[in-house]
TORKOL-4160 file (C-alpha; in steps of 0.2 Angstrom, whole numbers, padded with zeros to 4 digits, m for minus):
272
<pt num="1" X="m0009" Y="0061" Z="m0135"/>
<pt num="2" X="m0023" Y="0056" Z="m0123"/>
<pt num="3" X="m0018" Y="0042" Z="m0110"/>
<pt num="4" X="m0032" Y="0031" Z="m0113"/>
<pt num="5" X="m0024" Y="0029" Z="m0133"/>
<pt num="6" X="m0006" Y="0029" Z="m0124"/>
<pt num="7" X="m0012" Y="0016" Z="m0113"/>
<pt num="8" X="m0020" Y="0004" Z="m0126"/>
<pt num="9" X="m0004" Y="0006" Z="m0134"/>
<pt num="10" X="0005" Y="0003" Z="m0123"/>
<pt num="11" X="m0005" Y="m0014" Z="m0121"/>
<pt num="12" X="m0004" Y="m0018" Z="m0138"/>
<pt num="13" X="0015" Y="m0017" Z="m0141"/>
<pt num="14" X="0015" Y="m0028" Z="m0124"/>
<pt num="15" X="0009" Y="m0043" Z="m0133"/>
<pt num="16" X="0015" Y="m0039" Z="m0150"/>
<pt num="17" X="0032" Y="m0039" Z="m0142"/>
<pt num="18" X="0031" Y="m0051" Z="m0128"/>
<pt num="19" X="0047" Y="m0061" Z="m0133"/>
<pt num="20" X="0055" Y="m0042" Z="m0134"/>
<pt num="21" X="0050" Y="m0038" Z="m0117"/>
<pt num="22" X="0058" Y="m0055" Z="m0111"/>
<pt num="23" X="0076" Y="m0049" Z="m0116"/>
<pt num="24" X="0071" Y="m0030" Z="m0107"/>
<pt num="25" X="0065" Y="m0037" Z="m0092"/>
<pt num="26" X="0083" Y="m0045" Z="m0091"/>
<pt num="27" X="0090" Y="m0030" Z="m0095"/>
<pt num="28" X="0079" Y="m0021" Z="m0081"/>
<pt num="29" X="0086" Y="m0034" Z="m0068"/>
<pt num="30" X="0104" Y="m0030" Z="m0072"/>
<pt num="31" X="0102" Y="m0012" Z="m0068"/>
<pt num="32" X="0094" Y="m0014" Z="m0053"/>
<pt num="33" X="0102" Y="m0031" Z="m0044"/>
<pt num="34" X="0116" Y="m0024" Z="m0034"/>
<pt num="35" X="0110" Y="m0007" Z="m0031"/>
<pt num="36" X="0098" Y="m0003" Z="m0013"/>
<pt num="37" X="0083" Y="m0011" Z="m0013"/>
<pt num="38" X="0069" Y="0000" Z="m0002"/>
<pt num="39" X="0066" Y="m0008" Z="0015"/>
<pt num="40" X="0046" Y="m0002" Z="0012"/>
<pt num="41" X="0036" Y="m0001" Z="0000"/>
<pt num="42" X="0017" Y="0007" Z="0002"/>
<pt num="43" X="0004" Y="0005" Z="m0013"/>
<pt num="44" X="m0008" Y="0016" Z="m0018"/>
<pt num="45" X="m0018" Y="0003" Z="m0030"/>
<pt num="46" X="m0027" Y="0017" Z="m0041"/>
<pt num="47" X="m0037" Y="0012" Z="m0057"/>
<pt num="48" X="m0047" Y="m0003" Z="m0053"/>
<pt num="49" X="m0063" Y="0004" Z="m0058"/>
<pt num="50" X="m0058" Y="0016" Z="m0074"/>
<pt num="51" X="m0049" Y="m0001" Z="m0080"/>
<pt num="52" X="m0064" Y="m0010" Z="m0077"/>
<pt num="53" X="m0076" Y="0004" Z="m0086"/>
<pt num="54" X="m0064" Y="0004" Z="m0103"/>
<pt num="55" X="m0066" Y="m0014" Z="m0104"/>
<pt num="56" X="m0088" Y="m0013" Z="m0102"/>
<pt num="57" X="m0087" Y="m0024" Z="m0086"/>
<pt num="58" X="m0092" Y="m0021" Z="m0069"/>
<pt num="59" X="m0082" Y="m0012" Z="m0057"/>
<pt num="60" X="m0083" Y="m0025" Z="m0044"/>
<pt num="61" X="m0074" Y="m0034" Z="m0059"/>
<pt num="62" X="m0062" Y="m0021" Z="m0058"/>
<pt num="63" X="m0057" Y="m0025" Z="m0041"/>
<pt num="64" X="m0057" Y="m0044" Z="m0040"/>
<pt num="65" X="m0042" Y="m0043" Z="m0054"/>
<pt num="66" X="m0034" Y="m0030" Z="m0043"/>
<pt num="67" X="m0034" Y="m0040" Z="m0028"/>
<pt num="68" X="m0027" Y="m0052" Z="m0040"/>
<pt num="69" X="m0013" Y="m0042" Z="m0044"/>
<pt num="70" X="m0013" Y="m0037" Z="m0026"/>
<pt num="71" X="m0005" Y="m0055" Z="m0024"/>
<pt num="72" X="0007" Y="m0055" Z="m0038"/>
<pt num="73" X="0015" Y="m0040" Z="m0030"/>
<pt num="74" X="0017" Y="m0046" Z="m0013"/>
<pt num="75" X="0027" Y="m0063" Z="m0020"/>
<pt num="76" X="0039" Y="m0050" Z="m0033"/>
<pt num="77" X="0041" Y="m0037" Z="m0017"/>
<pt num="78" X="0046" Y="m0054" Z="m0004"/>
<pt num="79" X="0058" Y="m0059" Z="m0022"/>
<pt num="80" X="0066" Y="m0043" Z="m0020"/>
<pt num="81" X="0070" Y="m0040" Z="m0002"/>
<pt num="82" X="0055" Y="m0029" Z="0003"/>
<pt num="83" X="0051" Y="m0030" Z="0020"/>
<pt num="84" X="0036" Y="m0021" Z="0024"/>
<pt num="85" X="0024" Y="m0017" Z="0014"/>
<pt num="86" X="0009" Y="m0005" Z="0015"/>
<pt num="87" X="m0007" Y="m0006" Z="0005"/>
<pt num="88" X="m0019" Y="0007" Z="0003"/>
<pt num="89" X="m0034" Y="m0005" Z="0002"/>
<pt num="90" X="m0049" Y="0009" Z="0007"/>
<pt num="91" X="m0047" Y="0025" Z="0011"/>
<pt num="92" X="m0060" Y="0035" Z="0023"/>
<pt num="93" X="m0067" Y="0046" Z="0009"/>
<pt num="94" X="m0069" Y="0028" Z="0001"/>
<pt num="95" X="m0079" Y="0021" Z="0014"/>
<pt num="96" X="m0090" Y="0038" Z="0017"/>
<pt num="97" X="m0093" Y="0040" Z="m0002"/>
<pt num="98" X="m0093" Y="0026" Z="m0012"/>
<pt num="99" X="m0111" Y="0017" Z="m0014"/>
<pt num="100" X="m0116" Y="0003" Z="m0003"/>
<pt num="101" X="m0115" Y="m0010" Z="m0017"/>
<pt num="102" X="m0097" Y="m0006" Z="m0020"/>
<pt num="103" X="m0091" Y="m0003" Z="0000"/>
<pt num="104" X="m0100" Y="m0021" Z="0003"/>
<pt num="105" X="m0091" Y="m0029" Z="m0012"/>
<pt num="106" X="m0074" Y="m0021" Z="m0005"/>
<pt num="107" X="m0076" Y="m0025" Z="0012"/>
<pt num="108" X="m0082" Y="m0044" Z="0007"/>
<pt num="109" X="m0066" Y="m0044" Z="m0004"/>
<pt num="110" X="m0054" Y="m0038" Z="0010"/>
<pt num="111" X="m0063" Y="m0050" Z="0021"/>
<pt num="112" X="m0056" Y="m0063" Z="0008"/>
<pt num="113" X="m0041" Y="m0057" Z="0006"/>
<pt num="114" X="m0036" Y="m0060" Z="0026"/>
<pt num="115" X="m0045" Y="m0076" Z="0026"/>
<pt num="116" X="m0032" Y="m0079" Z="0012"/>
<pt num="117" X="m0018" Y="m0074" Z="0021"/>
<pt num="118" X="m0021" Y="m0083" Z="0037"/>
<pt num="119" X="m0023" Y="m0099" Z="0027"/>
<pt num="120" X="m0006" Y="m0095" Z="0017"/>
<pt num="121" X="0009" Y="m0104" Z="0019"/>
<pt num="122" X="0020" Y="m0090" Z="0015"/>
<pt num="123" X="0015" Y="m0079" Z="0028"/>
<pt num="124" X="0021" Y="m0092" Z="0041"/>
<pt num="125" X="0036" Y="m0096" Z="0030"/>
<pt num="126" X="0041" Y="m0078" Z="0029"/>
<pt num="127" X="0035" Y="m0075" Z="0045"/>
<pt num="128" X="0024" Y="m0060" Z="0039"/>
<pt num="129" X="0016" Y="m0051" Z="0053"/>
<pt num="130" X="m0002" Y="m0042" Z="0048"/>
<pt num="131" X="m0008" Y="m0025" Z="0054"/>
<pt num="132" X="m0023" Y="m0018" Z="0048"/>
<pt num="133" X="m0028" Y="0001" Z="0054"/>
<pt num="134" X="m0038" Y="0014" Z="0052"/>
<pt num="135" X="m0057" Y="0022" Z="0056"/>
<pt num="136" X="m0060" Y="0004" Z="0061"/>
<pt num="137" X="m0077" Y="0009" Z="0067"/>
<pt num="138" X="m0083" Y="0010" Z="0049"/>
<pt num="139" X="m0081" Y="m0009" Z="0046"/>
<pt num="140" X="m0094" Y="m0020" Z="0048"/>
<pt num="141" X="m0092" Y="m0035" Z="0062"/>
<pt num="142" X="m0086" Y="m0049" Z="0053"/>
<pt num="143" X="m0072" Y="m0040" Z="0044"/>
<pt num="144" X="m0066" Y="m0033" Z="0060"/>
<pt num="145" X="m0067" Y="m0051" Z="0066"/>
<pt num="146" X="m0054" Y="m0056" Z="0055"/>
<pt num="147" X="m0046" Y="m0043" Z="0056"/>
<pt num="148" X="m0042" Y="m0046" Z="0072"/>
<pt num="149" X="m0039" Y="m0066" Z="0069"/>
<pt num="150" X="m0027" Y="m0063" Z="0055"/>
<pt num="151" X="m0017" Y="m0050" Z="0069"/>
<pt num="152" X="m0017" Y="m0061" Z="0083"/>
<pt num="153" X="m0012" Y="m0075" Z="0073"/>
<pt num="154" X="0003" Y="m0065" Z="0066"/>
<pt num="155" X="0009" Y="m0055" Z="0081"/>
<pt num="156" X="0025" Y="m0064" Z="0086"/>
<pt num="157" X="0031" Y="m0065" Z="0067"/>
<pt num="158" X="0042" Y="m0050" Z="0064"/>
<pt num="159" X="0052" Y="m0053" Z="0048"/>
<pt num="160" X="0042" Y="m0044" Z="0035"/>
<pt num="161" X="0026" Y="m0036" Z="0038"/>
<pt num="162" X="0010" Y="m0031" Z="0029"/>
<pt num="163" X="0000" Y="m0018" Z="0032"/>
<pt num="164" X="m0017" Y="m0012" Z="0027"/>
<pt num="165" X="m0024" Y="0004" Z="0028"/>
<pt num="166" X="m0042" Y="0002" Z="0027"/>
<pt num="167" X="m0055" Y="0015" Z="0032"/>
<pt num="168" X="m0039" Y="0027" Z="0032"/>
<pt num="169" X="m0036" Y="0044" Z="0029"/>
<pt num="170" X="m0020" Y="0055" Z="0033"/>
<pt num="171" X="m0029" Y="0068" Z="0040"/>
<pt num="172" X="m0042" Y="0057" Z="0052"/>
<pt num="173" X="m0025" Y="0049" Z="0058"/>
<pt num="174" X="m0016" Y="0066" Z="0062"/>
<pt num="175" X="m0033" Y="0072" Z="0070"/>
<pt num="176" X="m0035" Y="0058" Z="0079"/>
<pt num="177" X="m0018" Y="0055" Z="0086"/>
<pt num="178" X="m0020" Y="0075" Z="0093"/>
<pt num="179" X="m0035" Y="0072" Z="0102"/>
<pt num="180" X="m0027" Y="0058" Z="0112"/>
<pt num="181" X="m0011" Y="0067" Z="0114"/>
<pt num="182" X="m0022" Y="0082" Z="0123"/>
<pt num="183" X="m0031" Y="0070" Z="0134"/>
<pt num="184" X="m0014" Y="0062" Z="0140"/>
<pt num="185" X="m0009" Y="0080" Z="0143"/>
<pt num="186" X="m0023" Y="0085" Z="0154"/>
<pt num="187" X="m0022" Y="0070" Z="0162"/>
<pt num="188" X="m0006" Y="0074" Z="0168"/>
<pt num="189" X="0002" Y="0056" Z="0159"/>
<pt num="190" X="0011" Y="0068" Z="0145"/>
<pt num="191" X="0019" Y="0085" Z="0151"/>
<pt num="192" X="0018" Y="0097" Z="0135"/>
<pt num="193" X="0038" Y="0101" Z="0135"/>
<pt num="194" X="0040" Y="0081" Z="0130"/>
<pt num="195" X="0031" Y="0082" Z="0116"/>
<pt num="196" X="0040" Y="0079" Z="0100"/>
<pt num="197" X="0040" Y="0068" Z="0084"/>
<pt num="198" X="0047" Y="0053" Z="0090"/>
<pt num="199" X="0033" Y="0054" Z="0104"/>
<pt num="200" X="0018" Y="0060" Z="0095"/>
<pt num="201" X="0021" Y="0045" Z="0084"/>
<pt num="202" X="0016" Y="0034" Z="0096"/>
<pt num="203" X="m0001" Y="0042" Z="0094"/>
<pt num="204" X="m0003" Y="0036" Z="0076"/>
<pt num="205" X="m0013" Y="0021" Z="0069"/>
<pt num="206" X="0007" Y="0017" Z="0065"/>
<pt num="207" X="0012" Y="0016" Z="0081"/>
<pt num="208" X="0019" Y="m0002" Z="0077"/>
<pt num="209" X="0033" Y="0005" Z="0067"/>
<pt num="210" X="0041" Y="0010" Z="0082"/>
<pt num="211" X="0056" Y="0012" Z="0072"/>
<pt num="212" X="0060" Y="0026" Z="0060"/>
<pt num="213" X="0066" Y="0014" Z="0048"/>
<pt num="214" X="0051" Y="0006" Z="0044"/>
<pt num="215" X="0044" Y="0022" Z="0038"/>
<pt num="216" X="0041" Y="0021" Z="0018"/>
<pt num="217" X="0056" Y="0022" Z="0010"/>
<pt num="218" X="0044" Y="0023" Z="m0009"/>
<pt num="219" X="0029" Y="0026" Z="m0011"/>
<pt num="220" X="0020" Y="0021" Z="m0028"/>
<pt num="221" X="0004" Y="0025" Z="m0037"/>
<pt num="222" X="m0003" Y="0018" Z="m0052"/>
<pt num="223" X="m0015" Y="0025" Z="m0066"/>
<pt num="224" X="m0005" Y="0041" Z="m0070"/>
<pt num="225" X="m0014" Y="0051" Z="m0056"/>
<pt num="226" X="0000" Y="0063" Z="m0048"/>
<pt num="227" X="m0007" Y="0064" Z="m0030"/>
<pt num="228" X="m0008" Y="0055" Z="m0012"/>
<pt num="229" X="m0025" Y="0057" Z="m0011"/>
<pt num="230" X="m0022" Y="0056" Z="0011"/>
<pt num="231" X="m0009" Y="0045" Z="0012"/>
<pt num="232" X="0003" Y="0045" Z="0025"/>
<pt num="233" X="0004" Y="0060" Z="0026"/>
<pt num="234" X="0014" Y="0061" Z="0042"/>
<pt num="235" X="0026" Y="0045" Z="0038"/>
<pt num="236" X="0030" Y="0049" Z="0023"/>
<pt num="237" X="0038" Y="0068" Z="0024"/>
<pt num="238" X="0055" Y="0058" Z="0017"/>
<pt num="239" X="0049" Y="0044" Z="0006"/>
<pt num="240" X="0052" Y="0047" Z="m0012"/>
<pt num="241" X="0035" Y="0046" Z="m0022"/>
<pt num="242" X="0034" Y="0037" Z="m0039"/>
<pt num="243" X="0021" Y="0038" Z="m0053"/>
<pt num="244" X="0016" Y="0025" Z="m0064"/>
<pt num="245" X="0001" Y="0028" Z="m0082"/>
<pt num="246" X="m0005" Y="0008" Z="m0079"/>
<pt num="247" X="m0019" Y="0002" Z="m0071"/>
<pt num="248" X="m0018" Y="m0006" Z="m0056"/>
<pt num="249" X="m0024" Y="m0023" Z="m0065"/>
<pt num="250" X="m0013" Y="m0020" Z="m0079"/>
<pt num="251" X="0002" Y="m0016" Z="m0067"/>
<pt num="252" X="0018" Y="m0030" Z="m0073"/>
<pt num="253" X="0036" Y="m0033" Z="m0064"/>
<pt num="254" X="0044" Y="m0024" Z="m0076"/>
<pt num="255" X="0035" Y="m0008" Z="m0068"/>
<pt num="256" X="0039" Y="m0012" Z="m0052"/>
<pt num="257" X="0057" Y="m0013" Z="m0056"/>
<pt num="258" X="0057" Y="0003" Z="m0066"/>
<pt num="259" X="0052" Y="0012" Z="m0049"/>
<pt num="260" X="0065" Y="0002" Z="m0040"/>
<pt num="261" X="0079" Y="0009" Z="m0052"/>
<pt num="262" X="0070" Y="0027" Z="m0051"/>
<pt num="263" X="0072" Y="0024" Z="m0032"/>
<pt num="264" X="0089" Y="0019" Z="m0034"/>
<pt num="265" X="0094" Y="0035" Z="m0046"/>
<pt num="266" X="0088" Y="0045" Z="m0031"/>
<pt num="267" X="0101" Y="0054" Z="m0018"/>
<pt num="268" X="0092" Y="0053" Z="m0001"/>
<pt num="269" X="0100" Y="0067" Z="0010"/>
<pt num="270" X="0084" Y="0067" Z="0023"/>
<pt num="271" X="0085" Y="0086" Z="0024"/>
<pt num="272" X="0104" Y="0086" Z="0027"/>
């Protein structure tokens, strides 16, 4: 069966059953209450725009309800125990490929989206600290401006953090992080025997998460598209990767728990 028909069933027996779905959310909580809860989460928010199409609205529609959902998630994550979290908000093909209209309607929205968090209680509460990373050169002045507020205004927090990986690509990052190693060699600061993974991970726009826990302990993508699409590509040789049919804006708790008990299901040996 095609996964446009699964997933308008899916949506239909949602409502039809809502009452239902009370009792298995319950259910769902029981399973996964005591077991580990992953210290990381990254997001790849897939979908915006195809959900958009099916419904015969806009696609900057598309991704003002996923920013919307975007904020849903954060408050279920910081309910569970999550951490950090990371969010794939653009990625470099994104900001190369996509037209101007849309590129200037996301960059305005991630623009909101850190004028909303410096102004949120939460963030101070939970003392969240904000990085944002990337092929920064890409965005325009006034997002980098905030960009740089929302950091500095976050930087002694250290309980939780967000980040967001914006202008981002995997490959860029790996690329980029070689180039500066190779200078650091031939300027004598690195010696090449010293190199290693702890050291050329310094290099990375994640250079933050100095320590190897904070490396994605899952990573999940919504949609039903079975890729990473150049995402972390280096941090997340051990993180275990889950898959989920929805649409970012049609994305519910009951899914993020589901890949929370798929996590939990896992054995993570770490190559050992």
């Amino acid at each position: 069966m095609p996964k446009k028909i699964v997933r308008k069933l899916s949506k239909y027996f949602y409502v039809a059953l809502k009452p239902v779905y009370k009792v298995y959310e319950r259910w769902l909580w029981l399973q996964i209450a005591d077991g580990p809860i992953p210290r990381h989460v990254a997001v790849i928010p897939d979908g915006n725009r195809r959900w958009a199409k099916e419904l015969g609205k806009p696609i900057t529609y598309g991704h003002d309800v996923g920013y919307a959902k975007l904020k849903e998630l954060l408050t279920w994550l910081w309910e569970l125990g999550v951490k950090v979290v990371t969010i794939y908000a653009m990625s470099y093909e994104n900001c190369i490929y996509r037209s101007e209209d849309e590129r200037k309607h996301l960059f305005n929205l991630i623009n909101h989206a850190l004028e909303d968090l410096m102004k949120s209680d939460t963030i101070h509460e939970k003392r969240v600290r904000i990085r944002v990373f990337g092929r920064l050169d890409m965005v325009p002045a006034d997002l980098i401006k905030s960009v740089r507020d929302v950091e500095d205004l976050t930087k002694d927090y250290g309980d939780r953090c967000i980040n967001v990986a914006l202008c981002y690509g995997g490959r860029q990052e790996i690329v980029d992080a070689v180039q500066k190693l190779i200078n650091d060699v031939v300027s004598g600061t690195v010696r090449a025997e010293e190199v290693n993974e702890n050291l050329f991970s310094k290099y990375l726009y994640t250079s933050h998460l100095d320590n190897p826990l904070d490396e994605p302990d899952l990573v999940m993508r919504t949609s039903g598209e079975l890729r990473l699409s150049n995402f972390l590509l280096w941090q997340i040789a051990y993180s275990e990767l889950y898959f989920c049919d929805v649409f970012w804006p049609e994305f519910r708790k009951i899914d993020l728990w589901r890949a929370v008990r798929s996590y939990q299901k896992r054995e993570r040996r770490f190559g050992k």
